[in-house]
C-alpha positions as CSV (number, residue, x, y, z in Angstrom):
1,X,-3.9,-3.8,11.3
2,X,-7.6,-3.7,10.0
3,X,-10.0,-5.7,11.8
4,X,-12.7,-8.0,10.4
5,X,-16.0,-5.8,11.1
6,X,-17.4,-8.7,11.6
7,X,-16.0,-9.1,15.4
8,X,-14.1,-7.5,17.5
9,X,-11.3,-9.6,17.4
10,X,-8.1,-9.3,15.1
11,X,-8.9,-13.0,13.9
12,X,-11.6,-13.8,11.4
13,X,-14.0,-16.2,12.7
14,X,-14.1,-19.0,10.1
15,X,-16.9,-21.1,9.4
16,X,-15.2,-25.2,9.5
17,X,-13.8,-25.8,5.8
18,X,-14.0,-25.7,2.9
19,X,-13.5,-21.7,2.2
20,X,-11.1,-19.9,0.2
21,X,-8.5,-17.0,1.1
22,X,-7.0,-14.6,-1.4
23,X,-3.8,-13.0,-0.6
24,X,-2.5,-10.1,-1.1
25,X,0.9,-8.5,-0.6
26,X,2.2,-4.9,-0.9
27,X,5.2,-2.7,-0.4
28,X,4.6,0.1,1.3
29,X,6.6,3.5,0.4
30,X,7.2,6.4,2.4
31,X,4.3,8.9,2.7
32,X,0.4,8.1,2.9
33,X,-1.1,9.2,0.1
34,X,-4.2,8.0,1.2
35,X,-3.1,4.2,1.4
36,X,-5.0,3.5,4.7
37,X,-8.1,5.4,3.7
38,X,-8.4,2.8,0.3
39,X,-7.7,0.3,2.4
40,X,-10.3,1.0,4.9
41,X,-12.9,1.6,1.5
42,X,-11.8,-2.0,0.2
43,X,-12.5,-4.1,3.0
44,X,-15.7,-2.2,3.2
45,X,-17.2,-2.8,-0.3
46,X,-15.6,-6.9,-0.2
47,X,-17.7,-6.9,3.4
48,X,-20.7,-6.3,0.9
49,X,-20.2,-8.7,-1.1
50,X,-22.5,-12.1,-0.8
51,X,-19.7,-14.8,0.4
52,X,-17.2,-12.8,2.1
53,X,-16.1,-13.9,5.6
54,X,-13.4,-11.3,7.0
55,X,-10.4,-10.7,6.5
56,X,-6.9,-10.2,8.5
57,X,-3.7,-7.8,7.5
58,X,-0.9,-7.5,9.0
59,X,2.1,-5.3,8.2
60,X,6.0,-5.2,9.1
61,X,7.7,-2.0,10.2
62,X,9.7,-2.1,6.8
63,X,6.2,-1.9,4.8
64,X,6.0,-5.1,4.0
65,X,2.0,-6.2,4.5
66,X,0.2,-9.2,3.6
67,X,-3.7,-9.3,3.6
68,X,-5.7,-12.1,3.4
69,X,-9.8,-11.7,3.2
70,X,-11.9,-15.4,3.4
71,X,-15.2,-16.4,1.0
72,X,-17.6,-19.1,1.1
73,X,-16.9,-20.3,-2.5
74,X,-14.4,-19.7,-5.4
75,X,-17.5,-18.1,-7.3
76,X,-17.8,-15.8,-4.3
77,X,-14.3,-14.5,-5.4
78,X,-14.4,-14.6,-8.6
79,X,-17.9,-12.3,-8.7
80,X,-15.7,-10.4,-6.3
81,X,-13.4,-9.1,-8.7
């Protein structure tokens, strides 16, 4: 599970709404190949990014992971990209 850097806590601590989440899902396959290392560098460049709020992952023993990071605005995601 990554944490939000932002706390210590495994939940993101949201402002009251309006915010947006993006989503992501993946399939992981057998072997690494360095998949936790980019994920690790992601979260660290969106945590640079003006809007961003945290984000939570979480992933099933089968591979199956979903990660949602939070922003301030939709032009906070969109510059994001």
């Amino acid at each position: 599970m990554i944490v939000n850097p932002m706390t210590t806590s495994a939940f993101t601590k949201l402002p009251e709404p309006p915010y947006y989440s993006v989503i992501f899902s993946s399939q992981r396959t057998a072997g690494e190949n360095g998949y936790g290392l980019m994920a690790d560098r992601m979260v660290e460049l969106a945590a640079e990014q003006p809007g961003y709020l945290g984000v939570e992952s979480a992933r099933a023993s089968d591979g199956f992971g979903i990660t949602v990071s939070y922003w301030t605005s939709l032009d906070a995601v969109v510059r994001a990209l």
